[in-house]
N, C-alpha and C positions, 0 to 999 in steps of 0.2 A: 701099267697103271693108266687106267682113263683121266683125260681132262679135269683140271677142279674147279666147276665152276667157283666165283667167285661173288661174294654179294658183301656189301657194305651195310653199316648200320642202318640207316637211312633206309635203305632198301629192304633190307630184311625188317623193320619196322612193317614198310608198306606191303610187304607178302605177307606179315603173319596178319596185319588189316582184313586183306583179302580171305583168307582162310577163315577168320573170325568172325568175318559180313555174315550177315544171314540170308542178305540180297544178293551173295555169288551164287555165283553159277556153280555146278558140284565140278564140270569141267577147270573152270577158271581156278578154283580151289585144289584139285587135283596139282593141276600145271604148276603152282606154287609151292605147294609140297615138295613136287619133284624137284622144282630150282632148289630149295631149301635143304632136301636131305643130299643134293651134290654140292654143297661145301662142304661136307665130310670131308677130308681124306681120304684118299682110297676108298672111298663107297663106290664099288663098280653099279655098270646100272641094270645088272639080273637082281643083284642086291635092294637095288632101288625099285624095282619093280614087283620083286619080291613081298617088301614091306608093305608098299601103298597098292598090292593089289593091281597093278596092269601091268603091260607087256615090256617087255625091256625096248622095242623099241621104242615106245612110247616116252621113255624115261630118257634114251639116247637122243632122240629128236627135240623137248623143250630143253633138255639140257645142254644140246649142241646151238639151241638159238636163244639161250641168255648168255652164253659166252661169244656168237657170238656181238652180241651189242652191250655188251659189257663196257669196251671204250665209251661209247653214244651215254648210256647211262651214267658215266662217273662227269662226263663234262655237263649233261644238263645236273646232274645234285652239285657240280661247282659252283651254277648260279645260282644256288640256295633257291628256286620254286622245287616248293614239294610238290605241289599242283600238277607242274609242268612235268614231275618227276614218276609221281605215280599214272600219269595217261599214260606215260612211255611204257612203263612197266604195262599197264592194261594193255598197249599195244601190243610187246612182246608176246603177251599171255595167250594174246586172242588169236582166233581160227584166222587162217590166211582163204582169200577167195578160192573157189573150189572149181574147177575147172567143167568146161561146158559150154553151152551157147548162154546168151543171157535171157531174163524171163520175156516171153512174149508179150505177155499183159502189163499194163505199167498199173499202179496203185489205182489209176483215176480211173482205168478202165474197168478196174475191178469193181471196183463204188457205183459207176453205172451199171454193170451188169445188176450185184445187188438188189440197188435199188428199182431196177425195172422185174427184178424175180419175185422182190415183194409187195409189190402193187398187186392190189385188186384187181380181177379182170373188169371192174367196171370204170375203175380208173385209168387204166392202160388204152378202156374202148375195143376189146375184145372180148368176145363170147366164150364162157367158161366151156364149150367144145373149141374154141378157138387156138391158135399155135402157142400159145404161153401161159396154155393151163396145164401141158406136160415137160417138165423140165429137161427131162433125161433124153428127151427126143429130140432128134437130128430138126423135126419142124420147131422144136420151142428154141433151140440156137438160132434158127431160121428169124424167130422174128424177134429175137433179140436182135441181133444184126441189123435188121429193119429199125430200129427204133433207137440204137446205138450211133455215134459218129465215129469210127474205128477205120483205121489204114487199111485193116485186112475184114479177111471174111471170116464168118463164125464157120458157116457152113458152104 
């Protein structure tokens, strides 16, 4: 017999929230489902994956990570915030960082790029034969970088 997950009133309240929102995500909705159909009894989870349509691991994996933070979750609904109670759970629900280098660009640098892609060549003071009337081209990186204050090089 597989693990049973476990979910309290309160919680199960704030899953079926989530499934109901119109503003979840189909993911986050899914995830809840699956905690929800493993307080069955004996619901193994090809069963579970069966039902809701994905892969049994999929149904093994969120179901093995609300059991376990099932302790964490019964001491915050002991201090009565529901608030404090459902970010946890949104915690649980949510994708975990995904492994990688981290992004190159930071937001700000992206907004300068942007905003120097959409300037006018008469605004920028470059001639529409000039490096930043072709984008795609290694010279229109070129004088982006020129016109950028950035750690590294475009080009």
């Amino acid at each position: 017999m597989p693990p049973q997950s476990e979910v309290s009133d309160k919680q199960d309240a704030i899953l079926q929230q989530i499934i109901r929102r119109h503003s979840s995500s189909q993911s986050l909705v899914r995830r809840a489902q699956i905690v929800r159909a493993g307080t069955e009894y004996g619901r193994r989870d090809t069963q579970i994956g069966r039902d809701l349509n994905c892969s049994t691991q999929m149904a093994r994996i969120w179901r093995h990570r609300w059991i376990d933070v099932w302790d964490q979750l019964l001491a915050i609904e002991a201090n009565g915030n529901d608030q404090e109670l459902e970010a946890a759970i949104m915690a649980t629900l949510a994708d975990q960082p995904r492994p990688g280098t981290p992004a190159t660009f930071t937001a700000e640098d992206i907004c300068q790029l942007v905003k120097v892609a959409c300037e006018a060549p008469s605004v920028t003071g470059d001639s529409v034969e000039g490096c930043c009337a072709v984008w795609d081209s290694k010279e229109g990186l070129c004088c982006a970088d020129t016109r950028l204050i950035m750690p590294y090089s475009l080009c």
